[in-house]
VEXGU-102071 format. One record per residue: x, y, z of N, C-alpha, C in turn; residue number from 0. Coordinates in Angstrom, 2 decimals. Each point is the difference from the previous one (the first is absolute). Last residue first. Layout:
<recs>
{rec {X; Y; Z}; {X; Y; Z}; {X; Y; Z}; NUM};
...
</recs>
This chain:
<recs>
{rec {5.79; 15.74; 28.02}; {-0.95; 0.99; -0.76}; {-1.10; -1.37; -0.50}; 234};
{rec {3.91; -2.55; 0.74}; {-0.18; 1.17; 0.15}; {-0.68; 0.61; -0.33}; 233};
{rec {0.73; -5.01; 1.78}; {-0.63; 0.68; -1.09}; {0.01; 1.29; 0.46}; 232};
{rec {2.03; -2.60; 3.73}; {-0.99; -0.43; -0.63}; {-0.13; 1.27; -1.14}; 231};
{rec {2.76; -2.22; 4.62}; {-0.22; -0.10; -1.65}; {-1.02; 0.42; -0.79}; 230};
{rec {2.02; 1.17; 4.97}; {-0.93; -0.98; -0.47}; {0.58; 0.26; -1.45}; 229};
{rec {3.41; 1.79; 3.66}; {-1.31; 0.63; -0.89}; {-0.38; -1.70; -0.28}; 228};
{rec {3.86; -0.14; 2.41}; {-0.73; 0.71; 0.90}; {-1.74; 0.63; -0.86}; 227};
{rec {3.26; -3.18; -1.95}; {0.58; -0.27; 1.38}; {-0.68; 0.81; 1.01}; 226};
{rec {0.45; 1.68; -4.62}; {-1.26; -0.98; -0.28}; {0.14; -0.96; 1.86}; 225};
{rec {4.04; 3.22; -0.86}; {-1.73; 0.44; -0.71}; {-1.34; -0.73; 0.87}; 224};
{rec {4.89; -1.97; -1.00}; {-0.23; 0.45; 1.47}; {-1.87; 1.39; -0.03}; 223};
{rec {1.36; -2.32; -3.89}; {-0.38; -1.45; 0.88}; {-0.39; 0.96; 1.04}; 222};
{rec {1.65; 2.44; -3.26}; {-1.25; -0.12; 0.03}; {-0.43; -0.90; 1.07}; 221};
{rec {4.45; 1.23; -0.26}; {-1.41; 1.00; 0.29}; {-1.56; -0.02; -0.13}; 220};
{rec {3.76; -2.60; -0.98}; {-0.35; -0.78; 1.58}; {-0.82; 1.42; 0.38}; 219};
{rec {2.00; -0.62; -4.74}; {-1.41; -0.87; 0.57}; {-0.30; -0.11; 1.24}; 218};
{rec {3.66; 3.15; -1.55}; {-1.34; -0.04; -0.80}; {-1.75; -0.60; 0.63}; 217};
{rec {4.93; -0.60; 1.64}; {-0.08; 0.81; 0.14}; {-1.71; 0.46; -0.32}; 216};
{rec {2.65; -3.57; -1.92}; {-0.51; -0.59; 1.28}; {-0.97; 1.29; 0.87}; 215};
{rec {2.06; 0.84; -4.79}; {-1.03; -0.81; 0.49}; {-0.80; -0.32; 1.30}; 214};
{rec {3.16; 4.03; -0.46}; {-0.27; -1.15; -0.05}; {-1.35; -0.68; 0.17}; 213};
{rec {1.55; 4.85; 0.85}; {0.22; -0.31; -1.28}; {0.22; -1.42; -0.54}; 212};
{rec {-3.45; 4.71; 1.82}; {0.75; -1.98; 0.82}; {0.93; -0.12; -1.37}; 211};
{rec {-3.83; 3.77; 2.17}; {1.05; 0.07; -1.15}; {0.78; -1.37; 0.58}; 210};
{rec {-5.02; 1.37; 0.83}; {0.97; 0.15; 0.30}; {0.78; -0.45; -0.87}; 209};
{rec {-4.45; 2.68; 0.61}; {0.29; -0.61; -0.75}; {1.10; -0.69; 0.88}; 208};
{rec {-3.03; 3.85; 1.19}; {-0.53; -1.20; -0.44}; {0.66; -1.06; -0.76}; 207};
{rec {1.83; 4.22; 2.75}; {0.13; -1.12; 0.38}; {-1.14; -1.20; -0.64}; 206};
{rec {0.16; 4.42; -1.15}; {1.31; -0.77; -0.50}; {0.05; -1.05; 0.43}; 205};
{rec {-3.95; 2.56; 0.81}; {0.16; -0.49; -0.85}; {1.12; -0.54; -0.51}; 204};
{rec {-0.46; 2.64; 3.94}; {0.02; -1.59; 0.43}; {-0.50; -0.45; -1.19}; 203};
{rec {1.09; 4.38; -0.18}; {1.16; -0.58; 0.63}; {-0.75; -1.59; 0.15}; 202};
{rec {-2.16; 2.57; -3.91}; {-0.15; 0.43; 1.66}; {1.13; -1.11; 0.46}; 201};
{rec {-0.72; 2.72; -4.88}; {-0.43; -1.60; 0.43}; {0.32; 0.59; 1.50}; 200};
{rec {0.88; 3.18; -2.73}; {-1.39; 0.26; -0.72}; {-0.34; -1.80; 0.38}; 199};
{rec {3.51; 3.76; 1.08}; {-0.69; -0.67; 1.00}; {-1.21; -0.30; -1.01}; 198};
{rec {4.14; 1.79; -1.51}; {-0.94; 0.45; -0.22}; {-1.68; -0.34; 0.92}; 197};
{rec {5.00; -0.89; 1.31}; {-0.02; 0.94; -0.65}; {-1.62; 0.82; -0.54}; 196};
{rec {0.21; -4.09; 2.65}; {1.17; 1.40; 0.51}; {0.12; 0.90; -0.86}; 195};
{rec {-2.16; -4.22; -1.82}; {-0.32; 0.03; 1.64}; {0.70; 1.50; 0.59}; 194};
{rec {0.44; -1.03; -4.79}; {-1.37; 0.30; 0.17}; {-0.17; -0.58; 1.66}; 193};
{rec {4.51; 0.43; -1.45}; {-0.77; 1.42; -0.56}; {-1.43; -0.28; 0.53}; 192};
{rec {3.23; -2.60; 2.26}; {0.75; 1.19; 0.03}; {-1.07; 0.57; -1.02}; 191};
{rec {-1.28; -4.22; 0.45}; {0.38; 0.38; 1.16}; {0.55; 1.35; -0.24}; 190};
{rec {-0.31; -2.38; -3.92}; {-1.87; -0.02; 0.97}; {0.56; 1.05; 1.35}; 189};
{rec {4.02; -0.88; -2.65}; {-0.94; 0.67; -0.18}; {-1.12; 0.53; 0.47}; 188};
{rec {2.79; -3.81; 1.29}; {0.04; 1.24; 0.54}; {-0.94; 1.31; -0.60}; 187};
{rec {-0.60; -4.02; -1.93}; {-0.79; 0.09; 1.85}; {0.23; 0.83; 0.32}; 186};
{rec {1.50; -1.06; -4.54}; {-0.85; 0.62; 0.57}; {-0.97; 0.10; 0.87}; 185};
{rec {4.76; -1.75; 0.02}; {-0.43; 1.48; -0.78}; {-1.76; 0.81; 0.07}; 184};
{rec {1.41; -4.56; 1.45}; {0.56; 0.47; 1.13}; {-0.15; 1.61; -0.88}; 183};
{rec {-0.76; -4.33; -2.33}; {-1.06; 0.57; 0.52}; {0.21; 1.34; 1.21}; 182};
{rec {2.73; -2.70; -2.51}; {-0.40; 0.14; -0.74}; {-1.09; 0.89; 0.69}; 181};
{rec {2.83; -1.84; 2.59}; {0.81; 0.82; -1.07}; {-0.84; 0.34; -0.69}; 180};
{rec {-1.55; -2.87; 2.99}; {0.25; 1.19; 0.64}; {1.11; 0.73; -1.36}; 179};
{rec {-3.35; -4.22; 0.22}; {0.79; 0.84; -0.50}; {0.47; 1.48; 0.15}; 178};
{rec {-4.81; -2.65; 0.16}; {1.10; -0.72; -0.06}; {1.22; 0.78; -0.55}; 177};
{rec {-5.42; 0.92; 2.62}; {1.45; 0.45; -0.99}; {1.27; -0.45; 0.48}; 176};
{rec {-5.12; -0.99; 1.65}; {1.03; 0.03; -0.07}; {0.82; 0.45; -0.98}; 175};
{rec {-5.35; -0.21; 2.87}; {0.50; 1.07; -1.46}; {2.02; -0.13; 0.24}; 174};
{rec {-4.76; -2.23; 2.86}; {1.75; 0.37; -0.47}; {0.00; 0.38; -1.11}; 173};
{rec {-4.80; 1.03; 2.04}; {0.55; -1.15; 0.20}; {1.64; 0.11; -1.02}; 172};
{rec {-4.78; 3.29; 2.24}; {1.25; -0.12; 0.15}; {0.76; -1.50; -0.09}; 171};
{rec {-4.95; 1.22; -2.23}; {0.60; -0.30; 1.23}; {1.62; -0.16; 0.05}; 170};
{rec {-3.19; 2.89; -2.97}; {0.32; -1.55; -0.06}; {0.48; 0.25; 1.45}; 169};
{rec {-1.06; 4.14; -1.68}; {-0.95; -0.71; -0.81}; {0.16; -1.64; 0.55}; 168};
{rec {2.65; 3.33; 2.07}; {-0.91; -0.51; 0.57}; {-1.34; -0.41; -0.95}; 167};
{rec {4.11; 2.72; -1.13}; {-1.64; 0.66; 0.00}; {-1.08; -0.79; 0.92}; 166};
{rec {4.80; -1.45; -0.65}; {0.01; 1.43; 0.64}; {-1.53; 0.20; -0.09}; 165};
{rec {0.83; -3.63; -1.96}; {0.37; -0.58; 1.53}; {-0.44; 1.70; 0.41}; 164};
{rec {-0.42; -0.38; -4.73}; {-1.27; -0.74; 0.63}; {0.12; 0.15; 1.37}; 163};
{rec {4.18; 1.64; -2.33}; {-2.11; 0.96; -0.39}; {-1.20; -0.73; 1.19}; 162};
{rec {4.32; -2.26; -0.84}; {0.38; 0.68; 0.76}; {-1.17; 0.99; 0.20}; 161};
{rec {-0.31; -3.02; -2.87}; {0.02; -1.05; 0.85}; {-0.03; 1.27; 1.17}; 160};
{rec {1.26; 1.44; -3.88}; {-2.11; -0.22; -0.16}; {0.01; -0.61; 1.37}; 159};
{rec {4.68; 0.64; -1.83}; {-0.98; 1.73; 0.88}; {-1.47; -0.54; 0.11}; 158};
{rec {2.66; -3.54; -1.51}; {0.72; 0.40; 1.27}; {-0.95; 1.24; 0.72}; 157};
{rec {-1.08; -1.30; -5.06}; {-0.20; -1.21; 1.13}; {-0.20; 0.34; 1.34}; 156};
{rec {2.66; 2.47; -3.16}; {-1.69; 0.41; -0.13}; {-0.66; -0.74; 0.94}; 155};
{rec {4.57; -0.30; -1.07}; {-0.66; 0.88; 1.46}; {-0.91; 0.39; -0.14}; 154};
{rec {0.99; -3.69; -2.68}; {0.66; -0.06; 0.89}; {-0.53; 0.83; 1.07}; 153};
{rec {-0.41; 0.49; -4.40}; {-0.94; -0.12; 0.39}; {0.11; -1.03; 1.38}; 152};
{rec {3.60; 2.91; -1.84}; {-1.50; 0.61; -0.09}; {-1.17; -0.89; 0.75}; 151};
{rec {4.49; -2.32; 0.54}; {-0.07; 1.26; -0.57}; {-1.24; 0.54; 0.40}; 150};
{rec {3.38; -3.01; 3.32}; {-0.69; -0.40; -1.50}; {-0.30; 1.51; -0.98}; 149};
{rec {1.81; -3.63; 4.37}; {0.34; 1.25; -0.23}; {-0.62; -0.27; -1.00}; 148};
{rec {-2.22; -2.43; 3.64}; {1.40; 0.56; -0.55}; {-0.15; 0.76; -1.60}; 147};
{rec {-3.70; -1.43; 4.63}; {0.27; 0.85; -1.06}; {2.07; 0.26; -0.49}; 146};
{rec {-5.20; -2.42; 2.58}; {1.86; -0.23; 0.02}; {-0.12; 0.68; -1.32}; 145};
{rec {-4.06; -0.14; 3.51}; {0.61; 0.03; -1.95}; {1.62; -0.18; 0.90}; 144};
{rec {-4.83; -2.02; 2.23}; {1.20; 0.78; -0.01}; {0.60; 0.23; -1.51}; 143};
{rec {-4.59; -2.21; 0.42}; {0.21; 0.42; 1.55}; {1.37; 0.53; 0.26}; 142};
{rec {-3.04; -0.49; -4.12}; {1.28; -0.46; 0.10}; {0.19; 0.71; 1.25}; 141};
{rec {-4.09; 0.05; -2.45}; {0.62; -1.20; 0.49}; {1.17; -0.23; 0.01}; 140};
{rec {-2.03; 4.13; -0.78}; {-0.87; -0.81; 0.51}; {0.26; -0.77; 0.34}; 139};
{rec {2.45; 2.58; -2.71}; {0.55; 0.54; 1.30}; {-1.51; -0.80; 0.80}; 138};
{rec {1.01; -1.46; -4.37}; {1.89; 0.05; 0.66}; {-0.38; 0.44; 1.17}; 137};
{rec {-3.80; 0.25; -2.81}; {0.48; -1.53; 0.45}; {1.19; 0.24; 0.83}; 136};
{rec {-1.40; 3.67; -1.72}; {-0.88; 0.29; 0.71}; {0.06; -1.71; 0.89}; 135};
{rec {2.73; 1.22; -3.92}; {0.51; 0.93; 0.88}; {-1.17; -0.53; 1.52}; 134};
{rec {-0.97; -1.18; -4.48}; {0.98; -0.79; 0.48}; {0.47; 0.44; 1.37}; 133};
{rec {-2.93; 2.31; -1.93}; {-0.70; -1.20; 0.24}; {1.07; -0.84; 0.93}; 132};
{rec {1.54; 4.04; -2.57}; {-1.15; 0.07; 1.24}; {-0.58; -0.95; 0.82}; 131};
{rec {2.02; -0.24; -4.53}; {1.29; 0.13; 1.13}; {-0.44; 0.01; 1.36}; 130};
{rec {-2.40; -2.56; -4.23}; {-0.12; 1.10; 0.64}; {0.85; 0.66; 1.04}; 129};
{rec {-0.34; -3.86; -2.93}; {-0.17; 0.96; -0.60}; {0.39; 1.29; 0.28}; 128};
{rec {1.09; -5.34; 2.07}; {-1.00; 1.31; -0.02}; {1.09; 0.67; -0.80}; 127};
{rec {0.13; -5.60; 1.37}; {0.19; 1.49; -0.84}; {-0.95; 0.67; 0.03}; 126};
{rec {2.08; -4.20; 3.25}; {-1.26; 1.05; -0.07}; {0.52; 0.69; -0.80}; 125};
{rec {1.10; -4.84; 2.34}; {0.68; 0.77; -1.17}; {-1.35; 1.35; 0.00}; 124};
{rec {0.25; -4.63; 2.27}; {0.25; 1.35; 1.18}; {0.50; 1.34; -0.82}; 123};
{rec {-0.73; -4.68; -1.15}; {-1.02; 0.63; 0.54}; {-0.34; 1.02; 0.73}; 122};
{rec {4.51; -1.52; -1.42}; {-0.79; -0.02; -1.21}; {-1.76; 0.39; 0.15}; 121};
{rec {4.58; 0.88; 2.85}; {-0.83; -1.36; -0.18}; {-1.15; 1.02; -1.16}; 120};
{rec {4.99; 2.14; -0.46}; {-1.72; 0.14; 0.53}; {-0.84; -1.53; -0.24}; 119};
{rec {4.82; 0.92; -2.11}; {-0.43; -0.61; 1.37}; {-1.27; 0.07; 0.71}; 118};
{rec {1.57; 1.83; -4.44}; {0.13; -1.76; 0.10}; {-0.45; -0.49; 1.32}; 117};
{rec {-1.15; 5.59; -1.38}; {1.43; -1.01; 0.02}; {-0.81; -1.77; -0.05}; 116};
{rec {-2.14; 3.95; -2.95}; {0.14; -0.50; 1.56}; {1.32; -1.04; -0.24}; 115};
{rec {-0.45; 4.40; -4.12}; {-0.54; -1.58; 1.14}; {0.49; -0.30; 0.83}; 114};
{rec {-0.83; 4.92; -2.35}; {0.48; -1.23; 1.27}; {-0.43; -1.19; -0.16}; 113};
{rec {-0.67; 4.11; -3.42}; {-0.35; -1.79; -0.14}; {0.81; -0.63; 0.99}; 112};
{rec {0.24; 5.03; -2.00}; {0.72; -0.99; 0.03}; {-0.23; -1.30; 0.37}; 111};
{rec {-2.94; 3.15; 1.22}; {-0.12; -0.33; -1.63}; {1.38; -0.52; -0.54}; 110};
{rec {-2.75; -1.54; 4.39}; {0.43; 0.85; -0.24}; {0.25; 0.35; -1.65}; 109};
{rec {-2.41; -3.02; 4.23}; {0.21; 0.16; -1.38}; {0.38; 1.25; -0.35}; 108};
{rec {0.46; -2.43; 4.86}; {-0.84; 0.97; -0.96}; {0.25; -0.31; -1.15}; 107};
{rec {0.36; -3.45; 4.73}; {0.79; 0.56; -1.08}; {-1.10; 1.04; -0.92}; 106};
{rec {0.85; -2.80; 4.74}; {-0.85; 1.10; -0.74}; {0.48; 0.59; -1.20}; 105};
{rec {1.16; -4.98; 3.43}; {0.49; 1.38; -1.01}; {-1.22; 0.69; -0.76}; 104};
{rec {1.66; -3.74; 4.25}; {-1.19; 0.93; -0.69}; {0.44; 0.79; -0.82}; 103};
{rec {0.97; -4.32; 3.22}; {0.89; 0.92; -1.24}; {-0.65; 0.41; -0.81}; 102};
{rec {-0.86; -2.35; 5.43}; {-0.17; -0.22; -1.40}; {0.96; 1.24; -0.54}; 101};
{rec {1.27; -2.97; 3.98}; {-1.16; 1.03; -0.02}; {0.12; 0.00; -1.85}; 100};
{rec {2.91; -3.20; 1.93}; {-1.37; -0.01; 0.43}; {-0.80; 0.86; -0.98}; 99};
{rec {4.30; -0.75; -2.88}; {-0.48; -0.23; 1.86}; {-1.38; 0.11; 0.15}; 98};
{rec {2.24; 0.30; -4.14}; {0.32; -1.37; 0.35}; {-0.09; -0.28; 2.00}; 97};
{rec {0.03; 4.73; -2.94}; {-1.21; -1.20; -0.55}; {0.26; -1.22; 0.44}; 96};
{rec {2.01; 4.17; 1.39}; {-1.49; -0.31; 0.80}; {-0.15; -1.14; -0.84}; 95};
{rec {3.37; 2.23; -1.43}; {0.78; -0.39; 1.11}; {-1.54; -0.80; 0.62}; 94};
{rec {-0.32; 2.04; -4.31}; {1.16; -1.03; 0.32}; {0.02; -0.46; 1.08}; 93};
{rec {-2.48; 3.95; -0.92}; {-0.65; -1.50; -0.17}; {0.73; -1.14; 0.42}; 92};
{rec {2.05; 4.60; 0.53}; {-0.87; -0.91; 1.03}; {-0.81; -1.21; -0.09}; 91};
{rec {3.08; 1.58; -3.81}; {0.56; 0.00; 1.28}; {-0.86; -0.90; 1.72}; 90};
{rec {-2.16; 2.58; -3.85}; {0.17; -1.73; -0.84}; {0.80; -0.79; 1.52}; 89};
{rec {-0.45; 4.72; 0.10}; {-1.33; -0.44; -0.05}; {0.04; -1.86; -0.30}; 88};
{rec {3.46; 3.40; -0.19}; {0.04; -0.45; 1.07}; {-1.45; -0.37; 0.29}; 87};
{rec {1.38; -0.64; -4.74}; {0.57; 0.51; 1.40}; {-0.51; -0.26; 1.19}; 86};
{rec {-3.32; -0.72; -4.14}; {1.38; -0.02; 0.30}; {0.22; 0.61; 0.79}; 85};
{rec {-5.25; -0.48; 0.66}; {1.46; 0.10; -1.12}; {1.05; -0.46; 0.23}; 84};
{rec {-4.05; 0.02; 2.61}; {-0.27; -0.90; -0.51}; {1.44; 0.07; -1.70}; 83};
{rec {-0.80; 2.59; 4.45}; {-1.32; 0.54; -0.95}; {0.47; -0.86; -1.02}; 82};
{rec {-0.13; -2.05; 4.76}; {1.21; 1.43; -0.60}; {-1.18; 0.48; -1.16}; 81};
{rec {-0.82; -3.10; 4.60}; {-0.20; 0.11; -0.49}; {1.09; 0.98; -0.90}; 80};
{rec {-0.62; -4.09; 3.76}; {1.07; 0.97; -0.55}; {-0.86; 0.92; -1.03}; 79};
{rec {-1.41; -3.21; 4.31}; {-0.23; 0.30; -1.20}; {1.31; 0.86; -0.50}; 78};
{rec {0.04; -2.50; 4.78}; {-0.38; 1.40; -0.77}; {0.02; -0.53; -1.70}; 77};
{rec {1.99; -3.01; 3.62}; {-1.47; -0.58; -0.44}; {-0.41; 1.53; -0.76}; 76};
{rec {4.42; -1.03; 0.86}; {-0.56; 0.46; 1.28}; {-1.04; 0.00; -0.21}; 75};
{rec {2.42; -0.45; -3.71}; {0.44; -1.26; 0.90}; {-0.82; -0.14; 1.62}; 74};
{rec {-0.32; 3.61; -3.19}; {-0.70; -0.80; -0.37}; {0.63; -1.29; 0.60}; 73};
{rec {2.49; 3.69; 1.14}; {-1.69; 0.41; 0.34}; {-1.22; -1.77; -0.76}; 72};
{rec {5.03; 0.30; -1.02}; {0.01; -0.02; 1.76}; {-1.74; -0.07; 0.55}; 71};
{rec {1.52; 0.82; -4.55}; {0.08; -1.73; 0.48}; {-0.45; -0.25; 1.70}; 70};
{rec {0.07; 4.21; -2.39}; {-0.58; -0.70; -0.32}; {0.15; -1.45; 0.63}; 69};
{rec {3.08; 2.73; 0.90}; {-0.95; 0.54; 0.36}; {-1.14; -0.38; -0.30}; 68};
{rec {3.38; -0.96; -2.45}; {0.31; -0.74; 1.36}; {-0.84; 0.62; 0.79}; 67};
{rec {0.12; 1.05; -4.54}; {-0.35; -0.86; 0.10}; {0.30; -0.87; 1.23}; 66};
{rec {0.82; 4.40; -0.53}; {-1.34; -0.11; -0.06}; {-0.55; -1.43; 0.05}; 65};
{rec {4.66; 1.30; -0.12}; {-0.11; 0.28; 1.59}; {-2.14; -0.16; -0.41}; 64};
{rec {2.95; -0.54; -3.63}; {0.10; -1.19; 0.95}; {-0.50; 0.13; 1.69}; 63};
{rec {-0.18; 3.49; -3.77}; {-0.74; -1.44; -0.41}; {0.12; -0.88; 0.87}; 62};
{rec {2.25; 3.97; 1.06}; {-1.27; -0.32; 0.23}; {-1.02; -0.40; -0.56}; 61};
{rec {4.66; -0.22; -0.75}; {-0.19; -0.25; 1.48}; {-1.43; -0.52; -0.02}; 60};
{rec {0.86; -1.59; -4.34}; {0.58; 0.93; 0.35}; {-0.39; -0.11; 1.35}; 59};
{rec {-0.79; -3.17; -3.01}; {1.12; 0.07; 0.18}; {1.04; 0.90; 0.63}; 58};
{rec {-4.11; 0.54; -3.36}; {0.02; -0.91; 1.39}; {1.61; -0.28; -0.20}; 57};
{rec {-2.09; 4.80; -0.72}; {-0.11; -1.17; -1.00}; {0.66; -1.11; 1.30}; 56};
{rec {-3.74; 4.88; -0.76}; {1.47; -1.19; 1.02}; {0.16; -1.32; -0.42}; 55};
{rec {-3.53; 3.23; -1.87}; {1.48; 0.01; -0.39}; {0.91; -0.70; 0.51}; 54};
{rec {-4.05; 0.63; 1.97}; {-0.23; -0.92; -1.24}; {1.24; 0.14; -0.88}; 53};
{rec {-0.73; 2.12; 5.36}; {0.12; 0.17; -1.72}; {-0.16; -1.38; -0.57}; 52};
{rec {-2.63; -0.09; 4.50}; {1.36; 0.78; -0.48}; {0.27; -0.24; -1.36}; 51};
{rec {-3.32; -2.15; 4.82}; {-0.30; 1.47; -1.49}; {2.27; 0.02; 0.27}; 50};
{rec {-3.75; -3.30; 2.46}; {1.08; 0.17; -0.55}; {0.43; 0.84; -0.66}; 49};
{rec {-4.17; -1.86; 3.82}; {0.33; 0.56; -1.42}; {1.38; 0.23; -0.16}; 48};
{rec {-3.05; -3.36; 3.05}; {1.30; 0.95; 0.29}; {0.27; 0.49; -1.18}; 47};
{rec {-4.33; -2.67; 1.87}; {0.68; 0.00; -0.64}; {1.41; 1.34; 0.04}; 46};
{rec {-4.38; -3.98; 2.20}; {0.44; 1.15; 0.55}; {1.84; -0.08; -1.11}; 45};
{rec {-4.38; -2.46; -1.40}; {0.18; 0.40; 0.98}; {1.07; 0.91; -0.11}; 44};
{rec {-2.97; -2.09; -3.71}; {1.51; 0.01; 0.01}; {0.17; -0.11; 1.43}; 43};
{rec {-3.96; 1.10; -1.91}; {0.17; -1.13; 0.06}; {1.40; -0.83; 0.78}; 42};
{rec {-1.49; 4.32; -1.73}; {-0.80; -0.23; 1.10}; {0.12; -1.35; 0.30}; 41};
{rec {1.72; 1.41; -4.16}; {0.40; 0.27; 1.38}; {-0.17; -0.07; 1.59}; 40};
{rec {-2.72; -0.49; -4.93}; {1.38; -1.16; 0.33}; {1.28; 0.31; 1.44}; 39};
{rec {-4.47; 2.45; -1.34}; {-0.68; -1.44; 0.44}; {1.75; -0.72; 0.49}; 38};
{rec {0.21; 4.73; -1.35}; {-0.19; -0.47; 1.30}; {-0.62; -1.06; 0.32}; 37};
{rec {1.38; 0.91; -3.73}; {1.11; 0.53; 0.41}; {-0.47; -0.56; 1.74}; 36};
{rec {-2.90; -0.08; -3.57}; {1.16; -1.46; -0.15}; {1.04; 0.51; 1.17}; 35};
{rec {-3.56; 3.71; -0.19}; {-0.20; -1.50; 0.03}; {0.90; -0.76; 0.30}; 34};
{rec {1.06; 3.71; -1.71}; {-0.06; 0.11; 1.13}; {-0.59; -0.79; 0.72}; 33};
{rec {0.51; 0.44; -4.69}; {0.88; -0.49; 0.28}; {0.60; 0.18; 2.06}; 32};
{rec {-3.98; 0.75; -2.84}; {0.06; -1.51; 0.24}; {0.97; -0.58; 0.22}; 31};
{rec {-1.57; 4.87; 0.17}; {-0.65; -1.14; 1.14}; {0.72; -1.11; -0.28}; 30};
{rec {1.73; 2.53; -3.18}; {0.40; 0.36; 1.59}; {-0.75; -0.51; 0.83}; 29};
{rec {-1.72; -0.31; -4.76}; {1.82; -0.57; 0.18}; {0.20; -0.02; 1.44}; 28};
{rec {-3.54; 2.11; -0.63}; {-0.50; -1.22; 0.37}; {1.12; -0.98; -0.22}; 27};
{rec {-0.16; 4.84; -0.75}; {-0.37; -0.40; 1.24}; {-0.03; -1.31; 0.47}; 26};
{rec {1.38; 1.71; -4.50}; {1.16; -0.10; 0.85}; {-0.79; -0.28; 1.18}; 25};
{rec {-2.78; 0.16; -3.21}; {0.19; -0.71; -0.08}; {1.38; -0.21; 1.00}; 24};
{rec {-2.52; 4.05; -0.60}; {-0.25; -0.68; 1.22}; {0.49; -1.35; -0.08}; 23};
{rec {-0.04; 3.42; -3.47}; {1.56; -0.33; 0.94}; {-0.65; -0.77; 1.42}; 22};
{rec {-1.83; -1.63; -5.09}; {0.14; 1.60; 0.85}; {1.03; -0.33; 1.04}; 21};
{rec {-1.55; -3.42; -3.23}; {0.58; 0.95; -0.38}; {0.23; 1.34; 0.42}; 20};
{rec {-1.31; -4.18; 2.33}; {0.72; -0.50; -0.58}; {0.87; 1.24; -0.81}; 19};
{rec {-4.54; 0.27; 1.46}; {0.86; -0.06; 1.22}; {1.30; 0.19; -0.60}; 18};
{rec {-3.37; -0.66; -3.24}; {0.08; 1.18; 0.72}; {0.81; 0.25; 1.03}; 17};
{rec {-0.42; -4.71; -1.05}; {0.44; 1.10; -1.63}; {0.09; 1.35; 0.32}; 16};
{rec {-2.18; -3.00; 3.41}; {1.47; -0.37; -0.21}; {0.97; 1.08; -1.14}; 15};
{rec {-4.78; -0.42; 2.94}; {0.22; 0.72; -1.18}; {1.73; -0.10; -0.41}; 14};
{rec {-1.58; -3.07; 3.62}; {-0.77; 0.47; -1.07}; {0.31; 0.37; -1.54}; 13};
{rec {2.54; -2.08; 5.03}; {0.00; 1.12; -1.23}; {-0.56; -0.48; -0.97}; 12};
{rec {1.48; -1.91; 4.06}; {-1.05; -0.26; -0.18}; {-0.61; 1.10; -1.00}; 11};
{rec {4.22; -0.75; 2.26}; {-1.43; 1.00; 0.50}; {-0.27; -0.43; -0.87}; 10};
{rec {2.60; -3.50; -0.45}; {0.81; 0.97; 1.52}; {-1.52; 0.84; 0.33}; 9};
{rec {0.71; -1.62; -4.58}; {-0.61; -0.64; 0.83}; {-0.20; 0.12; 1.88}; 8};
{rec {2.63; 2.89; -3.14}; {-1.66; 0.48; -0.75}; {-0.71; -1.30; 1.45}; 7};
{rec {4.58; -0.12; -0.07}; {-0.81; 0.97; 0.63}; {-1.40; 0.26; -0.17}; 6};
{rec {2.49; -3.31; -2.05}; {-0.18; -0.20; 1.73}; {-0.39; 1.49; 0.56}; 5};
{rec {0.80; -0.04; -4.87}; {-0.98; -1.22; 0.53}; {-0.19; -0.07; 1.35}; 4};
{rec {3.14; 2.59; -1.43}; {-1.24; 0.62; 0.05}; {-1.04; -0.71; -0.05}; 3};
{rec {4.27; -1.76; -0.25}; {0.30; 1.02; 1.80}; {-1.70; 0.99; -0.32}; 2};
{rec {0.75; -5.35; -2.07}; {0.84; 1.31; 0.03}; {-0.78; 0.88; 1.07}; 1};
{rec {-0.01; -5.41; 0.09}; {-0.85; 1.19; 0.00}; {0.89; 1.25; 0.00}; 0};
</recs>
């Protein structure tokens, strides 16, 4: 069944031809990819997101420091989830797919054409359209991010996670950064212009994150976390 067959069947769409050629037809792309998103997750239990470049090639630190961070969390019954690409997205599949917890990859369609890595269990594979959508999976069911080093859509990720905790849209849960070299610039930043200089975040917004630069480091924030918080689905 292609992707407008299951939708048309999904709601139960009538006037299909009319729908089909206006812009409400994007509405029902996005229910159905908010659907699958949340029939196949909800399923999963309690998961640890992964975010970093898709450029990182394996063999490198923090190819090797994602896929041990991975191994560690999905050896520890957690889900792994990444956004289902190369690097340090493939990285975490790697390390989660031959342990307990499962190996989730969210992967988008883009116009260069990501494909998913090799390692995502296979029932656990999700493509969206929609960056939004995808975005709205990463911060619902993933009870901590681990965050190494990456680009754009890297700190697009990092600031939404960081949006949600500060505004109290979600419930305060780990927000890690792997890598103090890479990441040590623009903390100070955060800290010296928009905390002190221009005051436009508040002194106990720095403290939503922490800075680590090992695996072992990584995962015992979340363990030590979850050791005093419950588990459960954000927002």
């Amino acid at each position: 069944m292609n992707e407008e067959e299951r939708i048309k069947k999904s709601f139960q769409i009538k006037n299909w031809p009319e729908i089909k050629s206006s812009d409400s037809w994007n509405i029902f792309r996005v229910m159905s990819e908010f659907v699958e998103g949340y029939d196949t997750l909800a399923r999963i239990g309690p998961c640890v997101s992964i975010f970093g470049s898709a450029r990182t090639k394996p063999g490198t630190k923090y190819y090797k420091l994602a896929t041990e961070i991975g191994q560690k969390l999905a050896s520890a019954g957690y889900g792994v989830i990444t956004g289902g690409g190369p690097g340090i997205m493939e990285a975490g599949n790697l390390g989660a797919q031959d342990e307990p917890g499962a190996s989730v990859g969210l992967n988008i369609d883009l116009p260069f054409e990501q494909e998913h890595n090799p390692y995502i269990d296979q029932d656990k594979l999700l493509n969206f359209k929609f960056f939004f959508v995808r975005k709205v999976m990463f911060m619902k069911y993933a009870q901590g991010f681990i965050v190494l080093p990456g680009g754009y859509g890297t700190l697009d990720e990092l600031f939404e996670a960081l949006t949600l905790v500060q505004t109290q849209k979600t419930a305060k849960f780990p927000i890690i950064l792997v890598g103090k070299a890479f990441w040590g610039g623009l903390i100070e930043w955060m800290k010296n212009t928009l905390m002190e200089k221009e005051e436009t975040i508040s002194p106990e917004d720095i403290y939503l994150f922490k800075l680590v630069e090992t695996a072992d480091e990584a995962v015992n924030e979340i363990f030590d976390f979850y050791s005093k918080y419950s588990l459960s689905p954000n927002f």
